[in-house]
Every structure is written in structure tokens, then in C-alpha cells.
N, C-alpha and C positions, 0 to 999 in steps of 0.2 A: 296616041295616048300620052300626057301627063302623068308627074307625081311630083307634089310642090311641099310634100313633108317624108322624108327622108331620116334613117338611122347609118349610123356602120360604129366598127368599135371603137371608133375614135370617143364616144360614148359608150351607150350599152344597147349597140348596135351588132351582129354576129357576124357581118363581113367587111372586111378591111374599107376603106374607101373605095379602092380600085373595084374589089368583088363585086362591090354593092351596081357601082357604074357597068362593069363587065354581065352581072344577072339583068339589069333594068334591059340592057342591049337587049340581051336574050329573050326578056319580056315582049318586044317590040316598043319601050317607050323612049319617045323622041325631046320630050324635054321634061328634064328631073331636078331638082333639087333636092341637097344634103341641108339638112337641118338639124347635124348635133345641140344634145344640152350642154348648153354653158360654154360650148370651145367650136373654134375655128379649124383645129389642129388638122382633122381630115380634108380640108378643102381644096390645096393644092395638088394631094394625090388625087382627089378625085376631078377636079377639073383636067388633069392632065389625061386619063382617062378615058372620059371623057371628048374630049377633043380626040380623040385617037379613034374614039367608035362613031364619032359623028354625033354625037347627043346635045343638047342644045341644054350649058349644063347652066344653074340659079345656085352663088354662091350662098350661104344660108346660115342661120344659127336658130335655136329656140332657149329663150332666155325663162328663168324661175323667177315670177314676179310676186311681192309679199301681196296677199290679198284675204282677206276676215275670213270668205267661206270655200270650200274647196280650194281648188288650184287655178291659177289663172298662168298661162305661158303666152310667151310672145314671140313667133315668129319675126325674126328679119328676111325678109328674101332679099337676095339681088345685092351682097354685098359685093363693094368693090376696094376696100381696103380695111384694115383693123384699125380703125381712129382711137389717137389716145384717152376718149372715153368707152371705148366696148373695151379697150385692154384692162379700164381699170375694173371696169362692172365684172371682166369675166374673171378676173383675182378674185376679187368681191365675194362671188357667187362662189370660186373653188374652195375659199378657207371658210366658207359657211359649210362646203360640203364636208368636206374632210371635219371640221366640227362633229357634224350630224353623223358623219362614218363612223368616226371615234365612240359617242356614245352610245350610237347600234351594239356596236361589238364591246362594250362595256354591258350593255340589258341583256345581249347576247348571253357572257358569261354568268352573266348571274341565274339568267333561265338555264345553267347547265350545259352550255356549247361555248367550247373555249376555241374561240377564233377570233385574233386581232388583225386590227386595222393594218399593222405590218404585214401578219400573211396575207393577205385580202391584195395589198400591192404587190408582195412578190409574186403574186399569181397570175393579176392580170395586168401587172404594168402602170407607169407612173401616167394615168389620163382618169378621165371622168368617171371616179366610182362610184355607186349607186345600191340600191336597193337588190337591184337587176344580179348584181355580181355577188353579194351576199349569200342571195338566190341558190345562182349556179353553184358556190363553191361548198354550199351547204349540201347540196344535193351530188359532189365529187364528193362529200366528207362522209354518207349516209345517214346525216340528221333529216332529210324529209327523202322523200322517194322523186320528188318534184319539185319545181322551180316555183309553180302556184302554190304549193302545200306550204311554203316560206311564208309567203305573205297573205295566207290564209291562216297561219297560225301562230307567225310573230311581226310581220311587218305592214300588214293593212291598217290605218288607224284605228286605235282601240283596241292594239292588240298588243302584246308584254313589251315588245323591243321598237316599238312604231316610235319615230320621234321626229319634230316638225323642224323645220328649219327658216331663217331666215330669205325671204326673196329681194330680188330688186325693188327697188320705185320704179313707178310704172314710168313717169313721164322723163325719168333720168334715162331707162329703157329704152323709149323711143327717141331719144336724141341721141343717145349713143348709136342706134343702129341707123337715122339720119344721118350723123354726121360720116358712117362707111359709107354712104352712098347706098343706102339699102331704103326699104319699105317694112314697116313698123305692121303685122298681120297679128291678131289675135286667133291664138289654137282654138281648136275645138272647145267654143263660148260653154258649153252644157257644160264643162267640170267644173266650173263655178259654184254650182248647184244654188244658182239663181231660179225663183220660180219664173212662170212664162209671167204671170201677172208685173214684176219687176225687171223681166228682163231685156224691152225695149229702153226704161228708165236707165238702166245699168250701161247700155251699149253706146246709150245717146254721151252719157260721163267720159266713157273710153273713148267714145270719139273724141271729145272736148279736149282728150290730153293729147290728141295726136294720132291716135292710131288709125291707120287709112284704110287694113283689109280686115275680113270676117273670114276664118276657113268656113264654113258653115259645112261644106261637105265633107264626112271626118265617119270615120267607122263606127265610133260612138255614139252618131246620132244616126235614126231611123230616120229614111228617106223624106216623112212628112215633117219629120223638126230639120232637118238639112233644109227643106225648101222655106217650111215657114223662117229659119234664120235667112236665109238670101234673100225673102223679100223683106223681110226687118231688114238686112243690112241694106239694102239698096234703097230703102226710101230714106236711111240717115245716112247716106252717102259714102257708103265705105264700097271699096271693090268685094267683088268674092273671090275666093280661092277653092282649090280643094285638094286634099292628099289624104295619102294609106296611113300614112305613119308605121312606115313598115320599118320592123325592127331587126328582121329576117325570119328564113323558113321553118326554124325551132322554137318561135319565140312569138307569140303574139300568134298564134296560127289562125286567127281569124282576120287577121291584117293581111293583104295582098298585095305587091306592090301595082300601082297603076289600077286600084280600086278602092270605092269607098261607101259611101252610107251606101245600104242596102246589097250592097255586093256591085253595084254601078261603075263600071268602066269610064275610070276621070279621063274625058274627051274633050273637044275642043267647042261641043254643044250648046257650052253653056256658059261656063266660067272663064275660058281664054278669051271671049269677045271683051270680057272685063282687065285682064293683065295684058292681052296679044301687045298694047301700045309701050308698057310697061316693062315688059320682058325685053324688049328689043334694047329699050333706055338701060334696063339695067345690065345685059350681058351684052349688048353690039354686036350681035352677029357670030360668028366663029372667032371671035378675039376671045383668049385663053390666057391673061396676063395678070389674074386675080394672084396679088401677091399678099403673103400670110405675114405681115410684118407688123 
């Protein structure tokens, strides 16, 4: 078993890096990849891990790229160092976030929940704050009873404290994760909220700017758009991927690590005939010397 999209809290992920590597073990899956938003920060613990349990680990990032409709993210897999253009992108990307934090918890206040951006870090620490951590500390506070009732009833778009934020350029995106020595992968294409009618036009563009892979297999899409995307991505020439996007066991409980569209056990069936050449280029075997600099 694979899983080539990964959380822990190095984001708003619910197991440390080590955890996350330590439960994958548990799972039976043999080669994983960490894929925090916006930061590196967890990759060293987890490759160390890693290496310890025998896991065949894909150094990883997933970047917030500025796009008209939905969302669009971009996997890196397979980094081998932070080049000083992901260090500058992932700055970039933090003071947009920390922006966006600030004004949640300003709409916050005004819808009657007096929680700041200050408590928000004292809580859970100076790294990747989110939506996700709002969530939780709203539901330690007793403003919802749920981590879903947050963003069902202030933070989904359209709703009183939703606020959008700045993303990367896509093609600055992919050259910074080039230049780590990484692969430029597009997350789960459907959050775009591209119709099917535009969305080989769309993928053919992405390609054009560099991007090499399609996760196509992604919890979000139903087994027959996972397939229809892999053979769209393979006739415009992008590899396929697939991952859980697992966030952990309280979070996302329809995500399973080492599983994805339709509840499908990410195996080596289908999608590793496409990275097997790729995976090796980019980790070398049991070499563990990914350094976070």
C-alpha cells in the first residue's frame, strides 16, 4: 500500500510527523508521503521515522495556488532540498495566511465570539494556522459542539467569517518545487469546480505551465471521475498519483490513510507503474538525508 498525500500537525494535521509515520507503519503502508500546507517543517521528523520503520518515505509539500474558481493546490512530491525559491513562496504563502487568520478572528468578533489570532497561537503553537484550528478551539471554547458546525456556520464560503486569501502563481509554484528537486503534482483537479465540458481545456493549460502529475485518485472524487481524470491525464501526458489526504482519525473521518476514491486501497495496480521510475529518482532507495534547510 501507498499514500502520496499526507497531513500531521505540522499543519492541521492531528499527528505529530513521527505519529503519523509510526500509524502509516501500523496500517501496513510501504511508501508514504507527508504533504503539509505551506511548510516543510514536519519532514525531517518524519523522514527520520521513517527510516526507522522501514517505509519508503516522499519528502512533500502542498502549496495554495491563487486560481478564479474553487481551489486549486499543488503538490510537490519528492523533495530533496528547500531552494531559495520554495523558502520564499512558503513566507509568501505564511503572511497571506496569518493576513487571512487575523481577519477570521476580527468577523469572528463581530459575529459575538471573542477569539484572537494571539489565542489561536498560544494554543496550538507557532506553525500553520488554518480554518481547521479555529474549528477545534471553537469547539474547546463551546461556541459550536463541532469542528464541522464551524464551518458550516461561519467559515464555509458564504458564510459571516469565510475570507479568501491570497495564493501562489502557479508557474512560480512549479519552479520552486523544481528547483527542490521535487515533481510539480496537481491535488484533487475536481476543487477547481471546473465543469467536465472545460476541464480537459483546463488541464491541457496546467500542463503547459509545467505541472507533470494529476492526483486523479483523491477521496473526493467518485471512482468513475478518478478514472475518467487518469485517462484525461494520461492522454495529455501527466503521470497519475493517488492519496487519502488523510488528516488523522478525528478529522476528516471519511479519509483513511492508504485509501481513496471510492474507499479503494492505493496499491501498486495502477498508479506506481507511473511514479515506481520516479519514486526511486526522487528518494534513492533508503537514503534519509532530506535536509530542511
Amino acid at each position: 500500500m501507498i499514500d502520496l498525500h499526507t497531513h500531521s500537525s505540522a499543519s492541521d494535521g492531528t499527528f505529530s510527523p513521527s505519529e503519523l509515520v509510526n500509524f502509516a507503519a501500523s496500517k501496513k503502508i510501504e511508501t508514504l508521503a507527508l504533504t503539509d500546507h505551506d511548510t516543510t517543517d514536519g519532514l525531517v521528523e518524519a523522514q527520520a521515522a521513517a527510516f526507522e520503520k522501514g517505509i519508503n518515505f516522499i519528502p512533500g509539500i502542498e502549496l495554495n495556488i491563487q486560481w478564479p474558481t474553487g481551489e486549486f493546490h499543488l503538490l510537490g512530491l519528492g523533495l530533496k532540498r528547500v531552494s531559495p525559491e520554495l523558502k520564499d513562496m512558503i513566507a509568501f504563502l505564511g503572511r497571506e495566511r496569518e493576513f487571512r487568520n487575523r481577519k477570521m478572528a476580527q468577523k469572528l468578533k463581530e459575529n459575538g465570539i471573542n477569539i484572537s489570532y494571539e489565542e489561536l497561537a498560544a494554543r496550538f503553537g507557532e506553525k500553520t494556522l488554518g480554518r481547521p484550528h479555529f474549528a477545534e478551539y471553537m469547539k474547546e471554547k463551546g461556541f459550536v459542539k463541532c469542528r464541522q458546525q464551524a464551518f458550516d456556520n461561519y467559515f464555509a464560503k458564504g458564510r459571516p467569517c469565510f475570507v479568501d486569501r491570497e495564493g501562489a502563481d502557479l508557474e512560480m509554484a512549479v519552479d520552486a518545487i523544481l528547483s527542490s528537486g521535487g515533481l510539480p503534482v496537481q491535488a484533487h483537479p475536481l476543487s477547481m469546480y471546473v465543469s467536465w465540458g472545460r476541464m480537459e481545456e483546463t488541464l491541457r493549460s496546467v500542463r503547459e505551465l509545467g505541472v507533470l502529475g494529476i492526483e486523479a485518485w483523491h477521496p473526493g472524487a467518485r471512482v468513475s471521475e478518478a478514472e475518467r481524470l487518469r485517462d484525461m491525464a494520461e492522454k495529455l501526458g501527466f503521470f497519475v498519483t493517488g492519496g487519502s489526504d488523510f488528516h488523522g482519525e478525528k478529522v476528516r473521518a471519511d479519509r483513511h490513510i492508504g485509501f481513496s476514491s471510492g474507499g479503494l486501497k492505493i496499491s501498486d495496480d495502477c498508479w506506481t507503474k507511473n511514479l515506481e521510475p520516479r519514486l526511486v529518482e526522487l528518494h534513492g532507495g533508503n537514503d534519509h538525508s532530506f535536509c530542511n534547510q
